[in-house]
C-alpha positions as CSV (number, residue, x, y, z in Angstrom):
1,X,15.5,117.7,65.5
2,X,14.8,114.4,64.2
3,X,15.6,113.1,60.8
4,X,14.2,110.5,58.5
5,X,15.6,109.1,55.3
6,X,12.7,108.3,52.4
7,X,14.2,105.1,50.2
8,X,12.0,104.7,46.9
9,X,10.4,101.0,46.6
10,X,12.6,100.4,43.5
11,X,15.7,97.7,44.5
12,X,15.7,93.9,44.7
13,X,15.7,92.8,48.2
14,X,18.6,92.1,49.2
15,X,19.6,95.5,48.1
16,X,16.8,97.3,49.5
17,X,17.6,95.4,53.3
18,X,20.4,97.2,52.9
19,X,19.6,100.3,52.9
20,X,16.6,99.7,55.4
21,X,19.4,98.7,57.7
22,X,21.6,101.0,56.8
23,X,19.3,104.0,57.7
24,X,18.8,102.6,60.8
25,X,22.7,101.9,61.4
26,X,23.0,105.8,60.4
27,X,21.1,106.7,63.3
28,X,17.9,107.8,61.4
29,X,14.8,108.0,63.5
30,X,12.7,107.2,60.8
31,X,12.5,105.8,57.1
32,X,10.0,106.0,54.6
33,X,8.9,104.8,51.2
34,X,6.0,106.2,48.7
35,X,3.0,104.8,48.6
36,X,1.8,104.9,44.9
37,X,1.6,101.9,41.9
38,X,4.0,104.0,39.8
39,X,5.6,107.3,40.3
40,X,6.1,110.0,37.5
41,X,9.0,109.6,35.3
42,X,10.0,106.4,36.9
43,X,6.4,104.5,35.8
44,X,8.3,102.2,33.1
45,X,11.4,101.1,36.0
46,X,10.8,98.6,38.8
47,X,8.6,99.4,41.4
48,X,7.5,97.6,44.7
49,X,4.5,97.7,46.9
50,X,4.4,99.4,49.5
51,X,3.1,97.1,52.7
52,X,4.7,94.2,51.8
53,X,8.2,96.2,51.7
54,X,7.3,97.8,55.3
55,X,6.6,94.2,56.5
56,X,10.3,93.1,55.5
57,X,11.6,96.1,56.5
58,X,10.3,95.6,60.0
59,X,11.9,92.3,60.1
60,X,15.4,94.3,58.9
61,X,15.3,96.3,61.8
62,X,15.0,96.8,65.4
63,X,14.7,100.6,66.5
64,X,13.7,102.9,63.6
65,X,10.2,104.0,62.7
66,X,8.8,103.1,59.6
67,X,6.6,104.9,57.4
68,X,4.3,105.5,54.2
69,X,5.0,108.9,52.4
70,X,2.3,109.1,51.8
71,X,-0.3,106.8,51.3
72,X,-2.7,107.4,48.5
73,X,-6.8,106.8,49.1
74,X,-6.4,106.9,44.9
75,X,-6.2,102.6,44.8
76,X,-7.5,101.6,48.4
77,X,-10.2,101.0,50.7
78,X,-9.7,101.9,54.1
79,X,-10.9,98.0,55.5
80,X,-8.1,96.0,53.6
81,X,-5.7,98.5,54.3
82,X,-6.6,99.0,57.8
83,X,-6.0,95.4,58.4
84,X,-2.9,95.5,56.3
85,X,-1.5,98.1,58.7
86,X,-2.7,96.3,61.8
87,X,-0.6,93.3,60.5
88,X,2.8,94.9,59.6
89,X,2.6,97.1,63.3
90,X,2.3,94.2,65.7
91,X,4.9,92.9,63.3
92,X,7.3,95.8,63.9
93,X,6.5,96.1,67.5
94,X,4.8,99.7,67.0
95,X,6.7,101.2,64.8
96,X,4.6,102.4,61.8
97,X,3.9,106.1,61.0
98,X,0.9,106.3,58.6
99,X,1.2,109.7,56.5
100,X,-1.3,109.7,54.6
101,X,-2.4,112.6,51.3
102,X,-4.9,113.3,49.4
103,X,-3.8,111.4,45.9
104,X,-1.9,112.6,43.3
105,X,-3.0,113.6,39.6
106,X,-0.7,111.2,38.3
107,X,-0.3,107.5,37.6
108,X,-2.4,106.0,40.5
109,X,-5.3,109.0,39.5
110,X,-6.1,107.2,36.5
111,X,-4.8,103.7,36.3
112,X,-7.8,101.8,37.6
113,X,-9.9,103.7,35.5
114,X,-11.3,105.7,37.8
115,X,-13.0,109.2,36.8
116,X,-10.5,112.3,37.5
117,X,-11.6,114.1,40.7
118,X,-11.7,118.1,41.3
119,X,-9.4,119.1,44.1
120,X,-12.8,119.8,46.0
121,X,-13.6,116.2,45.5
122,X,-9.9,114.8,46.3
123,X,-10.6,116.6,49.5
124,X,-13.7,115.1,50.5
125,X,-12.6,111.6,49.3
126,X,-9.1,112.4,52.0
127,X,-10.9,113.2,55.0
128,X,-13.4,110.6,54.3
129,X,-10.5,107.9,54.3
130,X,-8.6,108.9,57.4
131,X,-11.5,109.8,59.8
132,X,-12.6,105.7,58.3
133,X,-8.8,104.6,59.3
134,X,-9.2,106.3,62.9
135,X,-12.2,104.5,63.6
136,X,-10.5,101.3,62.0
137,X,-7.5,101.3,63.7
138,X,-8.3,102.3,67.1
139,X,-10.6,99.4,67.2
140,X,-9.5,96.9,70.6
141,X,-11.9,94.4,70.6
142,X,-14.0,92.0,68.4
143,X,-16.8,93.4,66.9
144,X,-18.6,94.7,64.3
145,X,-18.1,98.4,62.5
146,X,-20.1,99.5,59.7
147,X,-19.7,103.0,58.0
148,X,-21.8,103.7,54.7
149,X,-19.3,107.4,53.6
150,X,-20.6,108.5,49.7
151,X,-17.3,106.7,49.0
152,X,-16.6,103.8,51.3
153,X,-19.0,101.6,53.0
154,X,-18.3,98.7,55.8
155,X,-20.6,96.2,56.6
156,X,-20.0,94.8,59.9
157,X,-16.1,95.1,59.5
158,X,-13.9,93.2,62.3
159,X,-10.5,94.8,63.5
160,X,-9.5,91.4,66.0
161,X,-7.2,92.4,68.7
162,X,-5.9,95.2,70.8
163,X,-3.5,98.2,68.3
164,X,-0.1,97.5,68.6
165,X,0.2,101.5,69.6
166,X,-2.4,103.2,71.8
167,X,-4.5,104.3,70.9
168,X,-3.6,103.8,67.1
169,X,-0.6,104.5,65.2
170,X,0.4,108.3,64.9
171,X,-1.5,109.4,61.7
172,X,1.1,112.3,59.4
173,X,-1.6,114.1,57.3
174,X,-0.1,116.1,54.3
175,X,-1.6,119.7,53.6
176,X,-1.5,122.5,52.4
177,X,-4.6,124.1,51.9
178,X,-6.5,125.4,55.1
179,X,-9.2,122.6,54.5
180,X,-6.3,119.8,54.7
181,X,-4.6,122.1,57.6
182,X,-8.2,121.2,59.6
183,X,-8.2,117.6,59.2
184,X,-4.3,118.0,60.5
185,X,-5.8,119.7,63.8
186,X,-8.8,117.4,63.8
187,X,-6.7,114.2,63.6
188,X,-3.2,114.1,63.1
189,X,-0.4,113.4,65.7
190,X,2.2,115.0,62.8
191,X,1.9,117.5,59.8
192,X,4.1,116.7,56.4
193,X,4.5,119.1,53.8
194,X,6.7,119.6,50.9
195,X,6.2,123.0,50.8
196,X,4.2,124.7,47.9
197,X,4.6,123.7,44.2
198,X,6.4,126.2,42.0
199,X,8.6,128.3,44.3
200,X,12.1,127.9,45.1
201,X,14.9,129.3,46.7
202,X,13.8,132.3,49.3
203,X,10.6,132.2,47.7
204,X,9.6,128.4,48.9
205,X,10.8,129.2,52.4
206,X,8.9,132.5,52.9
207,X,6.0,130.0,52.0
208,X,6.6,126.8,54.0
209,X,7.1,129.6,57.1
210,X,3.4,130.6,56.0
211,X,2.5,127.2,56.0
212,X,3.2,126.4,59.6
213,X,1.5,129.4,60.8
214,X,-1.8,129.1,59.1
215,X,-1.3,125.0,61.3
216,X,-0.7,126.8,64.6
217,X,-4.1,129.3,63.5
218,X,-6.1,125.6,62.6
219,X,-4.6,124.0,66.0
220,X,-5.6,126.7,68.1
221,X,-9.2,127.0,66.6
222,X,-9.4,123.0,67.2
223,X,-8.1,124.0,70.9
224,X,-5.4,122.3,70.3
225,X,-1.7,123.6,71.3
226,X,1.0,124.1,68.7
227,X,3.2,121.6,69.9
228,X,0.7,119.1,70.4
229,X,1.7,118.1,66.6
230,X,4.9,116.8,64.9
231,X,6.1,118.7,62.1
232,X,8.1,116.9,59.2
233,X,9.3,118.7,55.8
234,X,10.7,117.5,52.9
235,X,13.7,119.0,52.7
236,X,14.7,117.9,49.3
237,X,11.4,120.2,48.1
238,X,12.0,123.9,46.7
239,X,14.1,123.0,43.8
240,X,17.1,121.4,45.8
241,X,18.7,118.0,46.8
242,X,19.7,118.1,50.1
243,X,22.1,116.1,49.2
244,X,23.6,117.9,46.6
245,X,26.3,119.6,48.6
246,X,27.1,119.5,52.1
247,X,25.5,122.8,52.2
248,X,22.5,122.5,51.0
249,X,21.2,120.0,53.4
250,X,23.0,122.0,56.6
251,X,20.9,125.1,54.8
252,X,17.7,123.1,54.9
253,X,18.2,121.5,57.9
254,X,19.0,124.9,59.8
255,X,15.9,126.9,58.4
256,X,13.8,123.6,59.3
257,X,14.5,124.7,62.6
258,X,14.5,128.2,62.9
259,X,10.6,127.5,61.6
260,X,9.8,125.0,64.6
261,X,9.8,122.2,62.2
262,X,10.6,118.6,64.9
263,X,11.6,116.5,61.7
264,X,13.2,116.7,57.9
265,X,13.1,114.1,55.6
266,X,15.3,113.7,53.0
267,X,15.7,111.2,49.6
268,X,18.0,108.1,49.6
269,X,20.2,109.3,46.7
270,X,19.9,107.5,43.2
271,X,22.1,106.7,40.1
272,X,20.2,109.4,38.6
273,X,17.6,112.2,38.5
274,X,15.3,112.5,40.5
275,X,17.5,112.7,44.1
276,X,20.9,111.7,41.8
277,X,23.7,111.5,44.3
278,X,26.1,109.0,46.1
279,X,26.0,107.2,49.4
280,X,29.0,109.0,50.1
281,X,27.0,112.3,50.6
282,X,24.3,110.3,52.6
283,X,27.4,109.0,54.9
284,X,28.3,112.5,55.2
285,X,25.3,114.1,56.3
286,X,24.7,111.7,58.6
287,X,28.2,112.0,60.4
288,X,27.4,116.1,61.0
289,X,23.8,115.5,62.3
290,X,23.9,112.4,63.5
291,X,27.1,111.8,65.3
292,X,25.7,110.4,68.6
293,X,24.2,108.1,66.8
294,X,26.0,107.1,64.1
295,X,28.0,103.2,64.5
């Protein structure tokens, strides 16, 4: 099992080196941050963006992965970006995991003024936007590439210079739905999921176990093998912290695995809700699944 550690894009930077270092100091394999202009209840608090805080936190640290969870086609192009990401992995010496979603509903659906999508068309727009950022970043030499989607054109595009990870950078798609669960056979080198909205307890992991299943039935129709794909869940999904109580993360972390799951994710904890806990817990958890690792 591998575990990652997602810190929200909220802290001055000193403080937020910290923590970037700290993970990696813990012995976490990889850290995260959200990719949206706002998030929920915390759209009135400060709130960073996201490649700019990947960039420093590739200069922070040496070993751990870094990663967007997830990045949201609701404010972006795939050109810019794909250059942006270019940039910040030779930066980190290859260390950037792209997860990318579909969009939320939320703050970054609207704030642009954009019209609101159906899911059908959320859908469309997500595979668009990651089959345009595999052909962006697996580009190795100068040249021209021109795609003209119903939502995103390129006209003679340049992507200068060999990836800093062959042949691009691991791509961890989030679904759910057996549409998204095809684009994850089609083109991901990891799955992501936090599990189904609404359930919790028993309920949520009877769910996530479906979940996985219906990936190995896409994956096999692709011709793909099951464990050709990383699997990460949010383990601070279903209604609990995992950092609540020592056993609720052991809980999580066990059932992760007993469902073939390589990697969990769980929340830096806050002052307050959501993910309210102390570093102390963090510490904690860390020193029972981590020990080999931990300074």
């Amino acid at each position: 099992m591998r575990f990652g550690v997602c810190i929200l894009p909220q802290y001055p930077w000193p403080e937020a080196r910290r923590r970037w270092r700290k993970a990696e100091e813990l012995g976490f394999d990889h850290a995260w941050t959200y990719d949206h202009l706002s998030w929920r209840t915390l759209a009135d608090q400060t709130w960073g963006a996201t490649v700019p805080l990947l960039t420093a936190a590739a200069t922070a640290t040496e070993r751990i992965r870094l990663g967007t969870f997830v990045t949201s086609p609701n404010f972006r192009h795939p050109v810019p970006f794909a250059k942006d990401l270019a940039c910040v992995d030779e930066i980190s010496g290859g260390r950037i995991l792209l997860g990318i979603g579909s969009g939320g509903t939320g703050f970054d659906a609207f704030v642009l003024g954009q019209p609101e999508l159906t899911p059908r068309q959320r859908h469309d727009r997500f595979v668009e936007f990651t089959r345009d950022l595999d052909v962006l970043l697996r580009f190795e030499q100068e040249g021209p590439i021109s795609f003209d989607g119903p939502l995103y054109r390129a006209v003679d595009a340049r992507m200068v210079g060999a990836p800093a990870q062959a042949p691009r950078m691991p791509f961890v798609l989030a679904a759910n739905g057996p549409k998204g669960l095809r684009l994850v056979a089609e083109l991901g080198q990891g799955w992501v999921t936090t599990g189904p909205d609404g359930d919790g307890g028993d309920a949520w992991w009877s769910r996530v176990a479906e979940l996985s299943k219906r990936l190995d039935d896409a994956l096999a129709a692709a011709g793909r093998e099951r464990n050709d794909i990383d699997r990460y869940l949010s383990i601070d999904s279903g209604g609990t912290y995992s950092l609540s109580s020592p056993g609720a993360g052991d809980d999580a972390v066990g059932r992760a695995a007993e469902l073939g799951f390589t990697d969990v994710i769980l929340h830096w904890p806050r002052d307050d809700e959501p993910y309210f806990g102390t570093e102390d817990a963090l510490d904690a958890f860390a020193e029972r699944h981590l020990p080999a690792r931990t300074r």
